[in-house]
C-alpha beads as a LAMMPS data file, in Angstrom:
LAMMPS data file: protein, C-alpha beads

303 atoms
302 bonds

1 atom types
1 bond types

-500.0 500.0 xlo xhi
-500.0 500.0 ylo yhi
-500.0 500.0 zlo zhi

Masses

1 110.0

Atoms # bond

1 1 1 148.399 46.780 449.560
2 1 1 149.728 48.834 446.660
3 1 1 153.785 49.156 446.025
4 1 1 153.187 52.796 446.565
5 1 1 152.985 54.952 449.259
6 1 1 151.633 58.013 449.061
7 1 1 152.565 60.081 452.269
8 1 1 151.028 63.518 453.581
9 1 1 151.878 65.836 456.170
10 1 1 149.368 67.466 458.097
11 1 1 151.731 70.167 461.040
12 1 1 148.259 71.189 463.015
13 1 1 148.722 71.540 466.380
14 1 1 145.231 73.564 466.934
15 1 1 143.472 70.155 468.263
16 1 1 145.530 70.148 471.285
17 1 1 146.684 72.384 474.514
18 1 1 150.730 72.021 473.590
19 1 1 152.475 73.430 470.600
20 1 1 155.177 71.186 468.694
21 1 1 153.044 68.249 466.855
22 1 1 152.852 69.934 464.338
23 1 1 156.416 69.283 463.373
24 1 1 155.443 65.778 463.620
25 1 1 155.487 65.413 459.923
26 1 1 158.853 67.463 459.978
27 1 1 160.474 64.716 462.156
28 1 1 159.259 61.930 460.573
29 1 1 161.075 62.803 457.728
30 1 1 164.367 63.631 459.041
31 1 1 164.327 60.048 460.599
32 1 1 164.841 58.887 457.041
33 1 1 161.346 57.865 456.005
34 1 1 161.278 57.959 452.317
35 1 1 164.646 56.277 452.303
36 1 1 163.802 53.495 455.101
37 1 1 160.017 52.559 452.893
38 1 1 161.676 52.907 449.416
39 1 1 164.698 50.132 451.062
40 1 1 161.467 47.546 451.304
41 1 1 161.080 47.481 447.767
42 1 1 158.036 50.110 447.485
43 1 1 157.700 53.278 445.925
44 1 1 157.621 56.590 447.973
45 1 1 156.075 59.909 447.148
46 1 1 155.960 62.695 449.664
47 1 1 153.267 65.107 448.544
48 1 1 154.122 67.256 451.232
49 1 1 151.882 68.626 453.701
50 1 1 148.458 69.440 453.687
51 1 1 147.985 73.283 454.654
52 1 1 147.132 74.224 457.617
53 1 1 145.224 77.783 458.247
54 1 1 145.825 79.103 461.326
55 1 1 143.044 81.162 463.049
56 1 1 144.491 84.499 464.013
57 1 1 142.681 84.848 467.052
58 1 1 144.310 84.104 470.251
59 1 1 141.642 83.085 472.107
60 1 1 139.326 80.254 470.157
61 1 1 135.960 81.820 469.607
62 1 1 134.108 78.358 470.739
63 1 1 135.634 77.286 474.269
64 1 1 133.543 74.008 473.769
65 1 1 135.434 72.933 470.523
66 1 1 138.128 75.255 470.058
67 1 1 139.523 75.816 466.774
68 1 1 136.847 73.950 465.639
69 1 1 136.155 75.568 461.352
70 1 1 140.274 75.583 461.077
71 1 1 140.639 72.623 461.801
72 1 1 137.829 71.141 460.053
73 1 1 138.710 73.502 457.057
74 1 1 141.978 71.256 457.284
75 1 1 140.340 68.223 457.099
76 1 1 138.148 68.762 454.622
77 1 1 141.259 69.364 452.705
78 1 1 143.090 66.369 453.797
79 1 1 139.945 64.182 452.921
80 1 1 140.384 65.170 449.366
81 1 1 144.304 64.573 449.008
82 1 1 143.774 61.330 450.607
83 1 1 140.463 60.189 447.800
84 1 1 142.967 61.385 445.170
85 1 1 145.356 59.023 446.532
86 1 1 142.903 56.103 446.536
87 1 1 141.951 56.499 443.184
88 1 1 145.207 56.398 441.768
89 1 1 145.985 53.383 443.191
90 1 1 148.021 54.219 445.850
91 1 1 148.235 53.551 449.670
92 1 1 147.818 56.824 452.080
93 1 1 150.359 57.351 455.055
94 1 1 149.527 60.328 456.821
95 1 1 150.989 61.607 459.564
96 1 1 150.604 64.991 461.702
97 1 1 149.738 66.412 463.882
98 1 1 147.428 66.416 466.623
99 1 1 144.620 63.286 466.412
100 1 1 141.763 65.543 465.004
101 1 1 143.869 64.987 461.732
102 1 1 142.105 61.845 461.279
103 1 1 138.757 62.971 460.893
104 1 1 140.144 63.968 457.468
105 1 1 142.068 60.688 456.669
106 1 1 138.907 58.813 457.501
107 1 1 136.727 61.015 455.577
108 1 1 138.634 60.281 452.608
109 1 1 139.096 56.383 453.066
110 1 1 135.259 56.298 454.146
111 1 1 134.037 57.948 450.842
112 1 1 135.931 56.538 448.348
113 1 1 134.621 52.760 449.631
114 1 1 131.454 53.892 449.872
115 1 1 131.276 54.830 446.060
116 1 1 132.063 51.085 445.671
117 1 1 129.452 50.636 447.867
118 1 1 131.967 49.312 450.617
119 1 1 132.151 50.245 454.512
120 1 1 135.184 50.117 456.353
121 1 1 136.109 48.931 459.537
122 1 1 139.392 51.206 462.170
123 1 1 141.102 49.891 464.523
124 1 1 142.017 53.181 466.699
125 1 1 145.041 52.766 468.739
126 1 1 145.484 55.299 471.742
127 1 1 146.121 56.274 475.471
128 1 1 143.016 57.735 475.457
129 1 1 139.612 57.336 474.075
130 1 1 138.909 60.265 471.778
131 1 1 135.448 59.851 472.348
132 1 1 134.319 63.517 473.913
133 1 1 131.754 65.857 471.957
134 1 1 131.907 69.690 472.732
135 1 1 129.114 68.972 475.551
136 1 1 131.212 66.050 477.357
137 1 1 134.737 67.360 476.773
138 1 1 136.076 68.688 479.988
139 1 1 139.229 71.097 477.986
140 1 1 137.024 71.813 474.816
141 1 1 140.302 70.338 472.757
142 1 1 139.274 68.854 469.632
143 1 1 142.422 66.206 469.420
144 1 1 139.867 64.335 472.433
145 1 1 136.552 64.246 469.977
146 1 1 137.860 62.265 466.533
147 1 1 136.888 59.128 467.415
148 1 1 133.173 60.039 468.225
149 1 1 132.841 62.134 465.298
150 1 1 134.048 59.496 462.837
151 1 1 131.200 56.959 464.122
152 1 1 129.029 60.168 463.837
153 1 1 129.217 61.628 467.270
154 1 1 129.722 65.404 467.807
155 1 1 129.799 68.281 465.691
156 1 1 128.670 68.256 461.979
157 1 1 131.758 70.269 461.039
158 1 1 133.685 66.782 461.658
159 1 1 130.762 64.040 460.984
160 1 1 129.850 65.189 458.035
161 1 1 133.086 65.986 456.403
162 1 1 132.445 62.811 454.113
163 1 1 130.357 60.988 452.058
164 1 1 128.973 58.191 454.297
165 1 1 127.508 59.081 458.080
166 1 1 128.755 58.179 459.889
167 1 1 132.045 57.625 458.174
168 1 1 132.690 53.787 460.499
169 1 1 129.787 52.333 462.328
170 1 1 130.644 51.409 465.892
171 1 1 130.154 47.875 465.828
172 1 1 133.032 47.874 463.337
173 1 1 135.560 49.907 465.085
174 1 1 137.779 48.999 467.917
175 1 1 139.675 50.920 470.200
176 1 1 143.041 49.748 471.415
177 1 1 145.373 50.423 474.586
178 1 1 143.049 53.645 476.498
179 1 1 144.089 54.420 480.549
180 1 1 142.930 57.842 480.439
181 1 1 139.081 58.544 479.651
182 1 1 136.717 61.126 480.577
183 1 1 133.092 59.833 482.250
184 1 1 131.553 61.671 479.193
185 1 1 133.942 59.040 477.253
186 1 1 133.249 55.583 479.161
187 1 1 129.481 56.571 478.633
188 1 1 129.096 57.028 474.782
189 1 1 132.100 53.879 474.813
190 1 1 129.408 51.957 476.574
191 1 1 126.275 53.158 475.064
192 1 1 127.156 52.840 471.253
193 1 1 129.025 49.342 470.768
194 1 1 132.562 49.937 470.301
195 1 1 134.809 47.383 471.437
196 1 1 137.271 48.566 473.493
197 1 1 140.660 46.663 474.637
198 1 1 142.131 48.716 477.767
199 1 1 145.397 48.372 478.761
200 1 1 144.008 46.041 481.184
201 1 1 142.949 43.856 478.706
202 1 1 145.567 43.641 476.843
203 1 1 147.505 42.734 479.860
204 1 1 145.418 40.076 480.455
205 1 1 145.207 38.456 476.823
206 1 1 147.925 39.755 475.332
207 1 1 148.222 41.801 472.038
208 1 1 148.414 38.668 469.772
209 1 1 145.241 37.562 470.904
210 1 1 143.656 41.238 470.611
211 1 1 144.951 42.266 467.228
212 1 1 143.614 38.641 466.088
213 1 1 139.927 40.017 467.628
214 1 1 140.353 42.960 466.491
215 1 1 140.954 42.550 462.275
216 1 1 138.232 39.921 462.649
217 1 1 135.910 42.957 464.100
218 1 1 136.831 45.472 461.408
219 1 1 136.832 43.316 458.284
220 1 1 133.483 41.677 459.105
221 1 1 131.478 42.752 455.724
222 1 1 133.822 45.994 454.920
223 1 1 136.351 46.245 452.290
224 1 1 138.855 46.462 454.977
225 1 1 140.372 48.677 458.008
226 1 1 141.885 52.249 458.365
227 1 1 144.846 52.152 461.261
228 1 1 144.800 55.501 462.991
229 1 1 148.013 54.744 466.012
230 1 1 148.617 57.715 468.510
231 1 1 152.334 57.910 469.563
232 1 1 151.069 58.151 472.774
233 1 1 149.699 54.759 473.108
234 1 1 153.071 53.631 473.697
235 1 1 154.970 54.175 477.315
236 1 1 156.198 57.233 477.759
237 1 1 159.919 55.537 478.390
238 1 1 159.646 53.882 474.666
239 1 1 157.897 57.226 473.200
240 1 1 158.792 60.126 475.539
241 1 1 157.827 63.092 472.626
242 1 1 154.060 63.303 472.092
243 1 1 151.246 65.251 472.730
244 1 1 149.867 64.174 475.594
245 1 1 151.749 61.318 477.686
246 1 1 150.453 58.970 479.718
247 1 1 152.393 55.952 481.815
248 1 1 151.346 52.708 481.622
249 1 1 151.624 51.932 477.631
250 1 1 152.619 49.540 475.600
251 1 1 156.158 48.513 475.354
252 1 1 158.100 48.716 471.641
253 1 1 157.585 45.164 470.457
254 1 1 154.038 44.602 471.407
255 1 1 153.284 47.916 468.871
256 1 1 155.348 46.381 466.376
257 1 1 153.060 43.010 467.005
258 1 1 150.287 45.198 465.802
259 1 1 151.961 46.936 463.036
260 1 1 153.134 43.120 462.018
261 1 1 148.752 41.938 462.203
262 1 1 147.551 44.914 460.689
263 1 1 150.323 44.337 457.632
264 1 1 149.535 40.644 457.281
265 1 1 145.587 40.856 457.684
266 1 1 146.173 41.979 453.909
267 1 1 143.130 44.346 454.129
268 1 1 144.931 47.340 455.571
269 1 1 143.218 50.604 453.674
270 1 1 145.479 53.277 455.508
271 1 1 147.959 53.984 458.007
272 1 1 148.673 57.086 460.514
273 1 1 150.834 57.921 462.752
274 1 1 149.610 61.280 464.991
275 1 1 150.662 63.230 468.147
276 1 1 154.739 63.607 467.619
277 1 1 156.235 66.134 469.528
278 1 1 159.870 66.909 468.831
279 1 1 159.859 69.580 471.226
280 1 1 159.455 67.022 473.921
281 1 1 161.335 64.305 472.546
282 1 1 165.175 63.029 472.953
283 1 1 167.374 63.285 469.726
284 1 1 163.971 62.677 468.041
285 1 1 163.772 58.825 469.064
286 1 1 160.141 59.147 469.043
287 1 1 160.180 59.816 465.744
288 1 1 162.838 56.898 464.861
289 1 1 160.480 54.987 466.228
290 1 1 157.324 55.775 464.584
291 1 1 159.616 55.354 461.279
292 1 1 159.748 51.636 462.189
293 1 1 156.010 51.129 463.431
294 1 1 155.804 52.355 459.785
295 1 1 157.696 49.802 458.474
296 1 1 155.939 47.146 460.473
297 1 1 152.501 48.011 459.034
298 1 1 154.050 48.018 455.580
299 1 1 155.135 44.828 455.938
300 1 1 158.600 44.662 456.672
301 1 1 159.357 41.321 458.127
302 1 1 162.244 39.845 461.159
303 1 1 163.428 36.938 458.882

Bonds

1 1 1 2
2 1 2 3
3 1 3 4
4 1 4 5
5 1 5 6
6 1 6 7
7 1 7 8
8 1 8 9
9 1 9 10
10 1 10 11
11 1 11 12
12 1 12 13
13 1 13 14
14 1 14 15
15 1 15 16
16 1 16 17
17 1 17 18
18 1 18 19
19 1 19 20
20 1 20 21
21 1 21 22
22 1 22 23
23 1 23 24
24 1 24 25
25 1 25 26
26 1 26 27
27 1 27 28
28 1 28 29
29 1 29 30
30 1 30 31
31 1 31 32
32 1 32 33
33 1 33 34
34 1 34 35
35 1 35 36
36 1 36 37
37 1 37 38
38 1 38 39
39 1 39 40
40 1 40 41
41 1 41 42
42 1 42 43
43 1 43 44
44 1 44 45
45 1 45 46
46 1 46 47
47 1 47 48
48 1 48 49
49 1 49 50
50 1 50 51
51 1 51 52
52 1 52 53
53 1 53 54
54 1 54 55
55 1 55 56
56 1 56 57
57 1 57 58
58 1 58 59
59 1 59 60
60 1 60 61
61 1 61 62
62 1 62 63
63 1 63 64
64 1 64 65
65 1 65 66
66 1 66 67
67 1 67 68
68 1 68 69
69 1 69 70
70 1 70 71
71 1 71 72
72 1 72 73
73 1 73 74
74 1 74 75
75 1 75 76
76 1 76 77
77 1 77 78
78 1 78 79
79 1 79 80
80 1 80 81
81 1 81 82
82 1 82 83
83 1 83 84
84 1 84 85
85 1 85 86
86 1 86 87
87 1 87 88
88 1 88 89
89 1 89 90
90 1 90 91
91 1 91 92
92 1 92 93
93 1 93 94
94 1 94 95
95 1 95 96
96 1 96 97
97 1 97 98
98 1 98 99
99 1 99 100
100 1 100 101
101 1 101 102
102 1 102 103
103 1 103 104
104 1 104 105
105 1 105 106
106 1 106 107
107 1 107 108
108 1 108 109
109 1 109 110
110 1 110 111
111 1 111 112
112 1 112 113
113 1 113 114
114 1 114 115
115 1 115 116
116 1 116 117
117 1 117 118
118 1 118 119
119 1 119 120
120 1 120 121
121 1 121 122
122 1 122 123
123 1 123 124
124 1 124 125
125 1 125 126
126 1 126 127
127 1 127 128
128 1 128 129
129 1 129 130
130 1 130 131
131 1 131 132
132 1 132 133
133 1 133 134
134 1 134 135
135 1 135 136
136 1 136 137
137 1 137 138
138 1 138 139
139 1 139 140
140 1 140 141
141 1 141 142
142 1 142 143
143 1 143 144
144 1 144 145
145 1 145 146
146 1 146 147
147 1 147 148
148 1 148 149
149 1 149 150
150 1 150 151
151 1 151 152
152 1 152 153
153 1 153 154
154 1 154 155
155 1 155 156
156 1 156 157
157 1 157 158
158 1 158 159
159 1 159 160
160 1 160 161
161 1 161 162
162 1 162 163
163 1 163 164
164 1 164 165
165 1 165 166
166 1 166 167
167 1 167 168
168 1 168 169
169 1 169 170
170 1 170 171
171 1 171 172
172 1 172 173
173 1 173 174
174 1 174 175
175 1 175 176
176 1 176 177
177 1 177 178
178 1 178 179
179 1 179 180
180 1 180 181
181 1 181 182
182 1 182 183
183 1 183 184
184 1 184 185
185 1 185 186
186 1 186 187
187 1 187 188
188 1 188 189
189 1 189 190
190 1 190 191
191 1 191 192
192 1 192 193
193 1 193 194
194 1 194 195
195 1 195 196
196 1 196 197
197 1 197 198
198 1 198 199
199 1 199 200
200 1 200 201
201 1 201 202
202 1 202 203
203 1 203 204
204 1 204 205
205 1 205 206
206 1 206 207
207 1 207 208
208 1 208 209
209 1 209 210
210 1 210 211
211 1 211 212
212 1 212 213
213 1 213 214
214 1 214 215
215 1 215 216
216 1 216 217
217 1 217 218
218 1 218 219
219 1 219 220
220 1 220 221
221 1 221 222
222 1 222 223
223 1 223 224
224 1 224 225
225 1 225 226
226 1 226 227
227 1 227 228
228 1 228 229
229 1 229 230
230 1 230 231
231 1 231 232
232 1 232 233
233 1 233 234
234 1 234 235
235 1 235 236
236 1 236 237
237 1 237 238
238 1 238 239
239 1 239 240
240 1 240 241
241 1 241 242
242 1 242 243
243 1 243 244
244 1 244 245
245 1 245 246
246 1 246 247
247 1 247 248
248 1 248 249
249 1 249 250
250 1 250 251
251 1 251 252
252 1 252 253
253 1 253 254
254 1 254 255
255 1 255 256
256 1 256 257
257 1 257 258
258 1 258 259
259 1 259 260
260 1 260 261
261 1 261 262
262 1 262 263
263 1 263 264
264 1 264 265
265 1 265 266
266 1 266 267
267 1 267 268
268 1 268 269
269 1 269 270
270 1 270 271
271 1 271 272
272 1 272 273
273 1 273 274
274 1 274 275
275 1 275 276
276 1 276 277
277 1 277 278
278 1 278 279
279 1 279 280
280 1 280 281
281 1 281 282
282 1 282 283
283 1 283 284
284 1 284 285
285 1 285 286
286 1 286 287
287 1 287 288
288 1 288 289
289 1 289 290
290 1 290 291
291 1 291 292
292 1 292 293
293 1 293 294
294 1 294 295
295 1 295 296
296 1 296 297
297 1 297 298
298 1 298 299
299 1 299 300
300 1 300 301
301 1 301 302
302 1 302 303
């Protein structure tokens, strides 16, 4: 991984039914960030946020995928900060923002391998599966469809929005801690080869055992992985301000465990952190925490 970290903000709250992720990146950085990364020995650069146009209209003109042009407008623009990134040697930490965000990051990560004519592999961590298109999803919110349209599922305004289609094949992707999915979800989870670890599994083999799986899946023949974690993957009682909460998650220390794998795998690409909601939160301790997931995945080390 490179000694610097190149961080972006991306405050869109248009993939989701709830205002307040997008001061998600705003959080982030009052829990002392910079300062925390910078304290393991690596350089920090905030680049600030990546702009996000808001549609004026009150109503979205596509009840199917609403918002959909602004927020792949945003995307497109994050997938170009994040390339830049790449190619000057740096490592990308992005953080918004609703999950829809990270058609963007992976768009970016995605096509500057594949001018090295490299894949990638993601491990996607989440309550849910983020696997809808417009004609499964049952709200039309485009924070439940960035998982399908990275593997090349959906709309072309989000599985084309990089070089390589789709931007990760299925077979090396995994998905990582779901207890809520749609029947439009389970079916396209069955149907195009994704492994998936549900919370039941990783009650069963525990999240040493998956994360060990798991890198093995997504650096089979790729230059590496992209780790896209939704706050809301962990409990609601460890992470009570996100998007969309959902009991039943993982605890704190078994997400650090994953931070810790990705981190020592040695072929982590990216990191993200999505789905903070201060407005929801307690004396921003969801944020805190994300800070030190971040740290995990950057390497930072018990003894």
């Amino acid at each position: 991984m490179s000694r610097r970290v190149g961080f972006l903000g991306v405050p869109m709250d248009l993939g989701g039914g709830l205002r307040g992720v997008d001061m998600g990146p705003s959080a982030i950085r009052i829990a002392g960030l910079g300062r925390r990364i910078q304290a393991l020995g690596l350089e920090f650069d905030d680049l600030g946020n990546v702009p996000v146009l808001r549609s004026d209209a009150k109503e979205p003109k596509n009840s199917s995928a609403k918002y959909l042009d602004s927020i792949s407008n945003c995307c497109r623009r994050l997938r170009g900060r994040v390339e830049r990134l790449l190619e000057e040697g740096a490592f990308p930490l992005v953080v918004g923002g609703d999950h829809s965000i990270a058609c963007g990051t992976v768009a970016g990560i995605s096509s500057f391998y594949h001018r090295k004519k490299k894949k990638i592999g993601l491990i996607w961590f989440d309550a849910h599966a983020d696997m809808n298109t417009p004609e499964s999803s049952p709200t039309g919110n485009v924070h439940g469809m960035p998982l399908a349209s990275v593997m090349g599922f959906g709309p072309d305004a989000l599985t084309k929005l990089g070089e390589r289609f789709p931007m990760v094949e299925p077979e090396k992707a995994v998905l990582i801690g779901i207890r809520d999915v749609d029947p439009g979800e389970r079916e396209l989870a069955k149907e195009c080869g994704i492994k998936v670890y549900s919370m039941r599994e990783l009650d069963i083999l525990g999240m040493d055992r998956v994360m060990k799986e798991a890198i093995g899946i997504v650096t089979h023949g790729t230059a590496g992985f992209h780790l896209s974690f939704d706050m809301d993957g962990l409990d609601p009682y460890e992470a009570p301000g996100v998007g969309t909460p959902v009991p039943g998650g993982v605890t704190q220390r078994e997400a650090h465990l994953m931070l810790e794998h990705a981190a020592e795998s040695g072929k982590l690409l990216g990191l993200e952190f999505t789905e903070i909601n201060p407005i929801l939160d307690e004396r921003n301790r969801t944020a805190e925490m994300a800070v030190t997931l971040v740290l995990s995945g950057l390497g930072k080390r018990i003894v």
